[in-house]
N, C-alpha and C positions, 0 to 999 in steps of 0.2 A: 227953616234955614239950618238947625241946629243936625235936623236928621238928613240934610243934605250933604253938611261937611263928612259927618259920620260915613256915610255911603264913599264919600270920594277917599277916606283916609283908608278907609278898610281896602278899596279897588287897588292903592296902592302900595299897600302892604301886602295884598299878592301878588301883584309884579316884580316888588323888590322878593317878596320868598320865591316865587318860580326862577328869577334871575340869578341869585343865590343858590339855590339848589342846582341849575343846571351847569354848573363848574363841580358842584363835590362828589366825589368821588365814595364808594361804601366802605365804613373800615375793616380790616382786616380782621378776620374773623381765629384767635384764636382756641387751641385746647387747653384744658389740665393737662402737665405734666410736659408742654412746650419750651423751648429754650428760644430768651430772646433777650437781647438786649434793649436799656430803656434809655432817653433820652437825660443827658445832665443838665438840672434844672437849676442847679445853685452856682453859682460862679463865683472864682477867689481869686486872688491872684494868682498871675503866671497862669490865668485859663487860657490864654493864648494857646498855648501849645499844650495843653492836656486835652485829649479823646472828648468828642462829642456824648457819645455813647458808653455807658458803663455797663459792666455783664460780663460773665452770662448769667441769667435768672431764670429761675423755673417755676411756668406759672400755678398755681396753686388753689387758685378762685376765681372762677367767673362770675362779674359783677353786672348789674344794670346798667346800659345806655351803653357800650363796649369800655367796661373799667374790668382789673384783673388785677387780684392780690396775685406778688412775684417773691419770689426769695433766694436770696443768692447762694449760688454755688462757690465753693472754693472760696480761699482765701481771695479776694478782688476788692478795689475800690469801691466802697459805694455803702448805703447803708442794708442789714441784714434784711428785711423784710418791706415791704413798702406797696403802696398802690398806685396804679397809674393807668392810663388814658392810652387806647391802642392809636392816639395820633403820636406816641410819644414812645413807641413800641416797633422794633422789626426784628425780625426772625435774624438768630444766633448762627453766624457763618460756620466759623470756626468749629472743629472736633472739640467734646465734651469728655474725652476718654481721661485726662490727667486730672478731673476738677475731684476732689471729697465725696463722693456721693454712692454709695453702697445699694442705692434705691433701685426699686424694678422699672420705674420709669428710666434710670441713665442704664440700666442694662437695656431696657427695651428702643433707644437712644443706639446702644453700640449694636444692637442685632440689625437696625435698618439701614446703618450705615455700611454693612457686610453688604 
């Protein structure tokens, strides 16, 4: 009886993962040296009307399971260094030219954008 229930939970547990899995989507794969903005994950007050998204950041580590140490450019909101979740991540719209950043990555940054 005991290895019967066992067989039905398990049959069920991969209908809910195939069902599951077949809505997700793969994440976004980024590089070293990427500009992206990350998701604000602390709320204060008056978040009403402050930005979703803080950045720009440059990613700096690529982690297991898609995590990626980021560090921010230019004086901007948010805290200096930080890790995050590429569900929590989209790529930096905005030109990168005016931000602090002397590195070969924002030159290599302003030559693709020519």
């Amino acid at each position: 009886m005991r290895l019967a229930a066992k067989q039905d939970i398990l049959k069920i547990q991969e209908e809910n993962r195939k069902s599951f899995n077949s809505k997700r989507k793969e994440a976004h794969k980024y590089r070293i040296g990427d500009v992206v903005a990350i998701k604000r994950t602390q709320f204060a007050t008056q978040g009403k009307f402050k930005s979703k998204f803080l950045g720009p950041y440059k990613i700096t580590a690529v982690r297991a399971h898609d995590r990626y140490d980021v560090e921010k450019l230019g004086n901007v909101e948010g805290p200096y260094a930080t890790s995050t979740a590429a569900d929590f991540m989209k790529p930096w719209a905005a030109p990168v030219d005016h931000y602090d950043d002397s590195s070969e990555e924002a030159e290599t940054v302003n030559i693709i954008k020519k």
